[in-house]
FILOVEX-54848 format. One line per 4 residues: number of its first residue (from 1); their letters; for each residue y, x, z of N, C-alpha, C. Coordinates in steps of 0.001 Angstrom, whole numbers. Each point is the difference from the previous one (the first is absolute). Layout:
residues N
NUM	A	Y/X/Z/Y/X/Z/Y/X/Z ~ ...;
***
This chain:
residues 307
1	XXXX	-27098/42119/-29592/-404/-1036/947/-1401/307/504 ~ 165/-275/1211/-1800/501/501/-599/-1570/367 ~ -949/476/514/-701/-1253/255/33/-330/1776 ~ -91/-1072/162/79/89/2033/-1713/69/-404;
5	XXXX	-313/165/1471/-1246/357/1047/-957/-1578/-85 ~ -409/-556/-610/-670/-961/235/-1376/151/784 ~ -225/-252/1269/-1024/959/742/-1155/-859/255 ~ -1228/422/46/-1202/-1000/-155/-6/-854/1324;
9	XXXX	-857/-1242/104/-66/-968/1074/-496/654/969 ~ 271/-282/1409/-894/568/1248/-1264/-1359/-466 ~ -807/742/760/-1820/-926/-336/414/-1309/608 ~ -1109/-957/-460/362/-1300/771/-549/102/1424;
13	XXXX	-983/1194/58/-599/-9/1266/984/416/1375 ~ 1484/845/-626/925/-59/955/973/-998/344 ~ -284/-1322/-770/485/-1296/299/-305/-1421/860 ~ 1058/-563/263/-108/-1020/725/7/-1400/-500;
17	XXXX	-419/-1225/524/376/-1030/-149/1601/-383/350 ~ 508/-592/-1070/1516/-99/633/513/-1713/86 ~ 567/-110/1232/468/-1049/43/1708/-469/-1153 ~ -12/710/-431/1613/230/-821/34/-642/-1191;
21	XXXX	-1155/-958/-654/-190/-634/-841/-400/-1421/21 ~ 738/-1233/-405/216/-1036/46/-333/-557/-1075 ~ -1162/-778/-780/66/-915/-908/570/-1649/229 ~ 801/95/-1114/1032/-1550/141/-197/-846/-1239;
25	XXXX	319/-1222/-215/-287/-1120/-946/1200/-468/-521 ~ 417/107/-1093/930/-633/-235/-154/-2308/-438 ~ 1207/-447/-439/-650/-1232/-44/-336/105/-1474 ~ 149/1219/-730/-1181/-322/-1125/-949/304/-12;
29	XXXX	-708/627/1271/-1716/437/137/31/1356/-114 ~ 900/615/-323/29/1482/-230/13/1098/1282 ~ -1112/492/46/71/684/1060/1041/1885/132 ~ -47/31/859/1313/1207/-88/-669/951/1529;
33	XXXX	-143/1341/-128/86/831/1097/1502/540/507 ~ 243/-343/1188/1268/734/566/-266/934/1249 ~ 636/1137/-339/-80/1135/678/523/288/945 ~ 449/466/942/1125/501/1016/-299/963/684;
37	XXXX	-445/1532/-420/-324/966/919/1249/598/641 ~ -10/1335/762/753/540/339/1291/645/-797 ~ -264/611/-1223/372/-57/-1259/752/-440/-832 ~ -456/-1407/-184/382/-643/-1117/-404/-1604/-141;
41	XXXX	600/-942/-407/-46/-1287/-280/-691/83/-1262 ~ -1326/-667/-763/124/-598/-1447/-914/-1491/-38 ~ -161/-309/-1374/-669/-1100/26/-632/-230/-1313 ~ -1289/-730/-120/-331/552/-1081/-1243/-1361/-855;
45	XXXX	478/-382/-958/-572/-1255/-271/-1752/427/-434 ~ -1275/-1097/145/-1055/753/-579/-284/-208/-896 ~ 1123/-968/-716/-376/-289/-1425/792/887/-328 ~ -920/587/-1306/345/1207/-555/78/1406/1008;
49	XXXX	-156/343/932/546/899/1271/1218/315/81 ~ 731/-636/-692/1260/81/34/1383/518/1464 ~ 334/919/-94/388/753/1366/1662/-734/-298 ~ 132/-635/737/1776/-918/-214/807/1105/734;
53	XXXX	-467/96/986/838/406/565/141/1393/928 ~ 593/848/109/-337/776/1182/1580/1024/-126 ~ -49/268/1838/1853/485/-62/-616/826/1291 ~ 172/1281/233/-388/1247/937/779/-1175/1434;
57	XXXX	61/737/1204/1032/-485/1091/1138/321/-274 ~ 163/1897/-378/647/482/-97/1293/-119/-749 ~ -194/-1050/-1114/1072/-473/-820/397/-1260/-173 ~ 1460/-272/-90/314/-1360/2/-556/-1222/-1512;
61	XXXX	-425/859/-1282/371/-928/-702/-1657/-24/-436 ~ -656/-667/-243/-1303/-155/-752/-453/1148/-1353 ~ -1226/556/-62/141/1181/-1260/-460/-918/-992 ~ -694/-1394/-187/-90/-233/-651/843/-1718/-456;
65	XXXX	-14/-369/-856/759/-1120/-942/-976/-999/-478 ~ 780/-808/776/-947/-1249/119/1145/-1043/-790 ~ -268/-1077/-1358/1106/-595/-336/-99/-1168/889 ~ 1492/-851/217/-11/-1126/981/-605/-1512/-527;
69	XXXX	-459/610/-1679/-481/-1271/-388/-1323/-34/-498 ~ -1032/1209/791/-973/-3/-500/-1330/-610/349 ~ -919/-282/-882/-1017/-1179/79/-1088/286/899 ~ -22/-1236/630/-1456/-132/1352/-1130/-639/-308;
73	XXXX	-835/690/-1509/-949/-1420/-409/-876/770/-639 ~ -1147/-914/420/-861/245/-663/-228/872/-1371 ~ -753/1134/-114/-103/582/-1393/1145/541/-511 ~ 907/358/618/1473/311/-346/482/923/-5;
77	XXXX	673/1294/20/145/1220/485/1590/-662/832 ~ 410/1020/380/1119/-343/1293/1144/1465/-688 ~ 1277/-506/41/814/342/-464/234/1818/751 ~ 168/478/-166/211/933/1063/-1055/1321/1061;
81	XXXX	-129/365/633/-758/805/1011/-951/798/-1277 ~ -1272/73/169/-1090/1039/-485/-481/-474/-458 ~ -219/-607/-1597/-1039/-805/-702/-629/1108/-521 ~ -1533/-330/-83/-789/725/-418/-591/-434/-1369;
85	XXXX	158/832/-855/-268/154/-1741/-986/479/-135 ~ -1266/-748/-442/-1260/716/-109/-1036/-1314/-745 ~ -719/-115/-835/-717/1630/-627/627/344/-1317 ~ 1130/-428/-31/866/453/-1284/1433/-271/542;
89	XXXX	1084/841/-1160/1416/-285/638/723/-688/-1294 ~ 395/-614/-14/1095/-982/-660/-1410/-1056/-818 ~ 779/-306/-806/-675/-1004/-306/-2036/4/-625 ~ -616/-493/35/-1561/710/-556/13/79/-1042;
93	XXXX	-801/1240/-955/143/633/-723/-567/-971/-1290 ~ -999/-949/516/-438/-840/-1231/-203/-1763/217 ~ 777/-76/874/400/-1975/487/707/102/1099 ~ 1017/-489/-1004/1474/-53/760/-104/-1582/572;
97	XXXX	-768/-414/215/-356/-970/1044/-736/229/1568 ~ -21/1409/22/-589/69/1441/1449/892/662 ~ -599/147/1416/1516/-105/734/649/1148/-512 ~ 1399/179/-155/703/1160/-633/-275/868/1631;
101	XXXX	292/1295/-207/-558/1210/1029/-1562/-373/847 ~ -574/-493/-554/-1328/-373/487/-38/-1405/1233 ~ -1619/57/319/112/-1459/840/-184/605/1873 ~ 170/1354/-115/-237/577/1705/1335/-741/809;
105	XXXX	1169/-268/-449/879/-672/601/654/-1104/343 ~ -1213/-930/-669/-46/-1320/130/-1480/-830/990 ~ -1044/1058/14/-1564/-94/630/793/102/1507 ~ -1586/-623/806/405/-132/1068/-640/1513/608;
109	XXXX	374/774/1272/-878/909/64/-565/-329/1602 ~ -756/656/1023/-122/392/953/16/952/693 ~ 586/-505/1427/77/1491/963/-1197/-49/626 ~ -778/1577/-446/-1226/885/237/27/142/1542;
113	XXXX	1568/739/270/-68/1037/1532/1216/-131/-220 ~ 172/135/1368/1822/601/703/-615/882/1164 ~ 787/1241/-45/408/1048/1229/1075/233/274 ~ 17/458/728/750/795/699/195/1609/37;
117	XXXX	831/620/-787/-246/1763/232/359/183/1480 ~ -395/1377/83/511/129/1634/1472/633/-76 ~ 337/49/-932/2242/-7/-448/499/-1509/252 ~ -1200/-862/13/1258/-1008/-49/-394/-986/-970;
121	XXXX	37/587/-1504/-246/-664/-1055/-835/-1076/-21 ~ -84/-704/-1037/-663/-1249/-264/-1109/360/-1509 ~ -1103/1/205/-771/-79/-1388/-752/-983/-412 ~ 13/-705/-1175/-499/-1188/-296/-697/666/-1367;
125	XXXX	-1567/-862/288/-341/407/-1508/-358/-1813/-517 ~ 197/30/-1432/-401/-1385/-481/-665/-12/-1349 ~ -793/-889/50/-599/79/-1584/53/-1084/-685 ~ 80/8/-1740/563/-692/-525/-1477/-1328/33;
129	XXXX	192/-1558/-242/-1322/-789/258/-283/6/-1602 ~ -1343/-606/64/-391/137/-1573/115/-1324/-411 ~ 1009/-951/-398/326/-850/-265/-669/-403/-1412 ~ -247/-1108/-502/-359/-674/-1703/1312/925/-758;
133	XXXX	1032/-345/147/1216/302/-621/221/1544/-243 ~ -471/897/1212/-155/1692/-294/-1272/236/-850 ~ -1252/-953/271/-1094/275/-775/284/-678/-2004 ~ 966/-492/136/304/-578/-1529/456/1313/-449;
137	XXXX	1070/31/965/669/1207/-1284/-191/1466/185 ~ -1021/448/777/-342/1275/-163/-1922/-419/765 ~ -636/167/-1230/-1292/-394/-329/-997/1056/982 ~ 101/1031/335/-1197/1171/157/455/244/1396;
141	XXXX	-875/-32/1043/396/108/1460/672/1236/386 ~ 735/83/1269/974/958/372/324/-596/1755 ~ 63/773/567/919/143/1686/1584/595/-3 ~ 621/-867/374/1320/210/-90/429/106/1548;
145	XXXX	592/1386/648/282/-589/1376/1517/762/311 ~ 936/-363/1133/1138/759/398/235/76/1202 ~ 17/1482/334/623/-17/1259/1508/566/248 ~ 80/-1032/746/1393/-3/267/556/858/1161;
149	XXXX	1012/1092/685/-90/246/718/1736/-234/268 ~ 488/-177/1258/1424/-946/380/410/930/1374 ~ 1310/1216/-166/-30/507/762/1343/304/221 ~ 924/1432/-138/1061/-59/-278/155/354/-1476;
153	XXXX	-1530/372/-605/92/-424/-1561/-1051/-1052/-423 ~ 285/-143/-1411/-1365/-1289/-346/-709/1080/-1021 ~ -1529/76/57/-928/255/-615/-807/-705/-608 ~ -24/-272/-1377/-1106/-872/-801/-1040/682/-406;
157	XXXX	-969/-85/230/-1122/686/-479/-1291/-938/-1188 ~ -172/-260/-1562/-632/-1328/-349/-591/1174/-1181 ~ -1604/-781/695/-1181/1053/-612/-469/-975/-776 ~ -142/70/-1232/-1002/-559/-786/-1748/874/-166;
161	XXXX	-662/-804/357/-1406/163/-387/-932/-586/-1053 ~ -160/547/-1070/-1100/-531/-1229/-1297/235/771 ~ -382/-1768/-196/-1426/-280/219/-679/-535/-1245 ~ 481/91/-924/-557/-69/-1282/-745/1395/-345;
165	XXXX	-851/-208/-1625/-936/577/135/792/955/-1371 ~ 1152/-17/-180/732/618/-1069/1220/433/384 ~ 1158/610/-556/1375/593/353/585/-1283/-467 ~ 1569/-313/756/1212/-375/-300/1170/365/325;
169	XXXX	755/-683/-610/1419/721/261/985/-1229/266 ~ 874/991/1214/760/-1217/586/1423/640/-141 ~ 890/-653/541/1438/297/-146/594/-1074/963 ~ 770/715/859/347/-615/1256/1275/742/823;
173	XXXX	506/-685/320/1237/758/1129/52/-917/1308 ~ 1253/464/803/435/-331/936/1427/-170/-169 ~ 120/-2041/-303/1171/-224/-619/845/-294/843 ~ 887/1461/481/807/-12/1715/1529/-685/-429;
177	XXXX	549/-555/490/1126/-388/-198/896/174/1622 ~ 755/1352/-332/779/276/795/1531/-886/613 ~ -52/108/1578/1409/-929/606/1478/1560/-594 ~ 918/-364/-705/889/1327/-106/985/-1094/206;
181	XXXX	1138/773/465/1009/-670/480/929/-424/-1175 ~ 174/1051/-1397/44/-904/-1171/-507/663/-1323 ~ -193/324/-924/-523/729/-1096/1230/1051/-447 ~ 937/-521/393/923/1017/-776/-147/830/1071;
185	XXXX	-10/341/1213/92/1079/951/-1297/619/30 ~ -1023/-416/-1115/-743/1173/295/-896/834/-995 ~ -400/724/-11/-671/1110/-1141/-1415/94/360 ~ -681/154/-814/-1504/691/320/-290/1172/-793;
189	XXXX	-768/947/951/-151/1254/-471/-1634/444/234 ~ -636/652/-406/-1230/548/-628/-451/-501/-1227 ~ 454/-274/-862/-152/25/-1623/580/687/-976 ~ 607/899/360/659/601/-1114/-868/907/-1107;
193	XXXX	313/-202/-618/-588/794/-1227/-1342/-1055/-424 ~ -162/-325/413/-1182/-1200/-492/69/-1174/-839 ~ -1095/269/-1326/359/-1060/-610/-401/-1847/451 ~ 1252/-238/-1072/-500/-1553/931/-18/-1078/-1348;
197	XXXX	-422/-1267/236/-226/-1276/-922/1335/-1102/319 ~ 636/322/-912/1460/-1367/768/-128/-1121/-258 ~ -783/-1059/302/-106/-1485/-305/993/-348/-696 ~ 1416/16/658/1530/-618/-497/42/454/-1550;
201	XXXX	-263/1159/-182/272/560/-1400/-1569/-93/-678 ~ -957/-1060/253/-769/321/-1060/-868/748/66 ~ -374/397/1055/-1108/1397/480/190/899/-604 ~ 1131/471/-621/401/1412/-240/-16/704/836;
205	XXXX	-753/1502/-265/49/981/1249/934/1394/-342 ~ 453/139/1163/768/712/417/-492/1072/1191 ~ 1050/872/459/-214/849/462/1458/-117/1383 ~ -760/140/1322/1209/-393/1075/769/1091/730;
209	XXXX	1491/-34/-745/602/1001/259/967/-294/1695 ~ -307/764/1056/737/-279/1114/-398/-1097/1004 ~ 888/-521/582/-425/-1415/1576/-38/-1002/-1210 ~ -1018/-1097/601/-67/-1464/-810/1436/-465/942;
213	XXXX	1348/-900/-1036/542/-851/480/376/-1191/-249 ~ 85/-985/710/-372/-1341/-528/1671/-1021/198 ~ 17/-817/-1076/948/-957/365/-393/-1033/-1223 ~ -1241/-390/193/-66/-1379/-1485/-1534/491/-36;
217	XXXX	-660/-695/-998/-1539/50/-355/-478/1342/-416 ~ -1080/549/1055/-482/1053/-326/-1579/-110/127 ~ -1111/357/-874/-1264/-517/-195/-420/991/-740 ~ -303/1206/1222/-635/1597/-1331/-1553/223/907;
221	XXXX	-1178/518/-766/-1193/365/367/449/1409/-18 ~ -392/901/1541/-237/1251/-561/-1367/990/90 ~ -283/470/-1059/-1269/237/-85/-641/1316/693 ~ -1220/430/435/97/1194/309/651/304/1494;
225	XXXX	575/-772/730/787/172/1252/-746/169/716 ~ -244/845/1155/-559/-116/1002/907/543/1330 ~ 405/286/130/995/791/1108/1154/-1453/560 ~ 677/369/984/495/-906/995/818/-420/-1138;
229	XXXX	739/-1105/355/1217/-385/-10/478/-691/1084 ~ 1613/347/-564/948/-200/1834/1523/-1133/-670 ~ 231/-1129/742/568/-873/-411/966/326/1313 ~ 1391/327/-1133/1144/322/1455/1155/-1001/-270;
233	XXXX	-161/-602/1169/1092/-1006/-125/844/288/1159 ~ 1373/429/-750/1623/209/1239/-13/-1149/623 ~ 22/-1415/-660/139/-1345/717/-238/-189/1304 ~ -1598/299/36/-1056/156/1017/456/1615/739;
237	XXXX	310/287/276/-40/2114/-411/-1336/44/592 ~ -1010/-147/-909/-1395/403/-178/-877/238/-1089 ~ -641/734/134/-1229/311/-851/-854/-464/137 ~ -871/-773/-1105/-1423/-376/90/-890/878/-320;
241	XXXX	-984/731/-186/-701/722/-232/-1494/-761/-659 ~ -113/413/-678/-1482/-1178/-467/-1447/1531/-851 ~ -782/733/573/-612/614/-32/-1554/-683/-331 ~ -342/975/-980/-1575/-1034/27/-767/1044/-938;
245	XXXX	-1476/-361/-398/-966/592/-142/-686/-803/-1079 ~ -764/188/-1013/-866/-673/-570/500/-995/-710 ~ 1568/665/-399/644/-794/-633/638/848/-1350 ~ 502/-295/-1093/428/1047/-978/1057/-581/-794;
249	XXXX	-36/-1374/83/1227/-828/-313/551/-265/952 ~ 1801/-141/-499/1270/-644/1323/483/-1054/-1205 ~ -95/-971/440/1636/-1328/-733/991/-402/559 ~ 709/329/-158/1268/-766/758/788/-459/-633;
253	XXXX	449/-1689/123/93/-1224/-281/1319/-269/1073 ~ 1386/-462/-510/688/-725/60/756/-1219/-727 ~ -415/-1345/122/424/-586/-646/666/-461/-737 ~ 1584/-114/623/1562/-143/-760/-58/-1247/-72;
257	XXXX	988/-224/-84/860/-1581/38/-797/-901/-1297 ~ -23/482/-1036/-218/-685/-943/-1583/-708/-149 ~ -843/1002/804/-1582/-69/-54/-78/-985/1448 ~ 254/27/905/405/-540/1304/72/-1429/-74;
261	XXXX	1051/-628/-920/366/-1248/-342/-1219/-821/-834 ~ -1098/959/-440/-1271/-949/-438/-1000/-30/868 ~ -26/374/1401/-661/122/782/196/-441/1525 ~ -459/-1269/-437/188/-1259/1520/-13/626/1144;
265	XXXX	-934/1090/582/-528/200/1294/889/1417/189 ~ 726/434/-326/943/1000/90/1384/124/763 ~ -45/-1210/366/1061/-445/1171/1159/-254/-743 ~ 1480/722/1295/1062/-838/-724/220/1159/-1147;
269	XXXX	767/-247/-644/810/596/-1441/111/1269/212 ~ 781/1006/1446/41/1482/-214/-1031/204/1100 ~ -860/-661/391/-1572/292/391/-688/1449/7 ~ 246/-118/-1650/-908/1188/-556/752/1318/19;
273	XXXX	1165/-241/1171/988/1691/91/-759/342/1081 ~ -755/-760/703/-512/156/1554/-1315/918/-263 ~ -634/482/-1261/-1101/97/162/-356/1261/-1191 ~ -927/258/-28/-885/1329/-997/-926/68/392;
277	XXXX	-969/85/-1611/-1374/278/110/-293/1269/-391 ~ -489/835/836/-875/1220/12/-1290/184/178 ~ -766/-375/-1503/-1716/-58/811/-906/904/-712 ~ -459/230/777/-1071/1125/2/-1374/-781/-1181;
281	XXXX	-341/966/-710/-970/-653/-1287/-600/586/-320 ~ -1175/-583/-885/-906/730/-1374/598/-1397/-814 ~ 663/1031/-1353/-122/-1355/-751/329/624/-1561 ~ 182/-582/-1115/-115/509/-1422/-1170/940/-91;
285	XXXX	136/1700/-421/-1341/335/246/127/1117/1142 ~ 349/-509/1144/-274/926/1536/-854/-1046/347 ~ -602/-1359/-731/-957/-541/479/-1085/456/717 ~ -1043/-519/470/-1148/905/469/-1352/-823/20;
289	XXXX	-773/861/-824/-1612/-515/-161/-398/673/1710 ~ -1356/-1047/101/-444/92/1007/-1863/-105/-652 ~ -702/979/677/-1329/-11/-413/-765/-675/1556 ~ -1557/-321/-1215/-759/-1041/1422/444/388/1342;
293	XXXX	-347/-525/1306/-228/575/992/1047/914/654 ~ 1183/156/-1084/882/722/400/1262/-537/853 ~ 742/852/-68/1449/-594/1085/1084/27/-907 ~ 1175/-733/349/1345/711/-292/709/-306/922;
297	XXXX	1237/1094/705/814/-852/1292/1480/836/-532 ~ 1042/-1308/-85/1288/418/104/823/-25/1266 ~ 665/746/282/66/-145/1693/2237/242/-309 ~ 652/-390/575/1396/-72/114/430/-41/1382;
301	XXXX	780/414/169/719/72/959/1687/388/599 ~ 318/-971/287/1761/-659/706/537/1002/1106 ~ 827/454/-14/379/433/1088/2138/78/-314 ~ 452/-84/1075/1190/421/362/535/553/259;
305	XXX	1509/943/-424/368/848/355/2017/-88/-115 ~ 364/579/1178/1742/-456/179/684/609/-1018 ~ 880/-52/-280/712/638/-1489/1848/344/1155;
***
């Protein structure tokens, strides 16, 4: 498996102001950016930066999975689209009272800038606000920002900066939850041979022989990953492609019927055939310390391809 071309930004100085971006209110106060370039439709809540939505022109069905019963509220994460996991992934390592996958997806953030590339595209950068609630549970200052880019692919780009006067370490993904037309029609491939952590069994690790295929609860960390993976679904006859950088963990998470039924915001009952999570990570120890003054940026990226 090789890796795709993830190619650096043109400068902002070859950009425009773009009219292609719409902030809207919902009636719970929640504000939302909606997109509509030449491209591509998405939409994207700023609590948490949460990207709901986004579907190329070019294709009929949405790339990403949004559930029909998911929550519009305050402090909440939202069922579906791109939740962002940061500054730790699953639950915190020493009070299991602060938010499980961290509090970046429940904070409110702001949009910095929107352009315009001269392709077309849409680029949004946003940064996370420094809320009481982010300053409780992660004590020592930091800049959290993402740019988003919305084209006939989606590009996440989310740099952490230590402004503290010491190193930490964070652990974070991009918790994507893919639209597939159903789980049994499809496989994912760039993991093979890589060991992985199986939640279902107990975090026993193993070693991944061949395509991941799914029909019931699947919940494996794999460690060490860095190279593409490609989600082919006959249903759809398409390929997702999900390429990224600055990343060394993949999880991919399907629910199953049985896990589904304890989880209100998951829609109706075979809901969870509609969907797969493939997200790009640092997490167990592909974690990553960050020293003063320094950077870290994980960058991912969506694209489509006909099967």
């Amino acid at each position: 498996m090789t890796h795709a071309t993830i190619l650096p930004h043109p400068s902002v100085a070859n950009t425009v102001q773009t009219n292609d971006v719409r902030i809207v209110k919902d009636a719970n106060g929640l504000d939302y950016l909606e997109i509509d370039n030449r491209h591509a439709i998405a939409k994207i809540a700023l609590q948490g930066a949460h990207v709901m939505h986004w579907q190329p022109k070019t294709t009929a069905e949405p790339v990403l999975w949004l559930s029909s019963n998911a929550r519009y509220v305050e402090a909440r994460s939202i069922r579906g689209g791109v939740p962002i996991c940061w500054p730790w992934f699953g639950a915190h390592p020493t009070d299991s009272s602060y938010c499980p996958h961290g509090f970046a997806r429940v904070i409110p953030w702001q949009l910095v800038k929107s352009c315009k590339l001269p392709n077309g595209t849409t680029r949004l950068l946003l940064e996370m606000t420094q809320t009481e609630v982010a300053k409780k549970q992660l004590s020592y200052p930091f800049q959290l920002t993402l740019e988003i880019t919305i084209g006939n692919y989606l590009r996440l780009e989310m740099t952490t900066k230590n402004l503290a006067n010491h190193p930490f370490m964070i652990g974070e993904a991009f918790h994507t939850y893919f639209n597939v037309s159903d789980v049994k029609n499809t496989h994912v491939t760039g993991l093979e041979n890589l060991v992985y952590s199986d939640k279902v069994e107990g975090y026993v690790r193993n070693v991944q022989h061949g395509p991941l295929k799914f029909d019931g609860e699947f919940d494996r960390v794999y460690i060490n990953s860095d190279e593409d993976c490609i989600i082919r679904d006959s249903g759809f006859k398409r390929a997702i492609r999900v390429a990224k950088s600055g990343s060394n963990t993949t999880v991919i998470w399907s629910p199953g019927a049985e896990r589904v039924a304890q989880m209100a915001d998951m829609g109706e009952p075979d809901e969870w055939r509609k969907m797969l999570c493939v997200e790009s990570a640092n997490a167990m120890e592909n974690s990553v310390t960050i020293f003063p003054n320094e950077t870290h940026t994980m960058v991912t990226e969506y694209s489509l391809e006909l099967l």
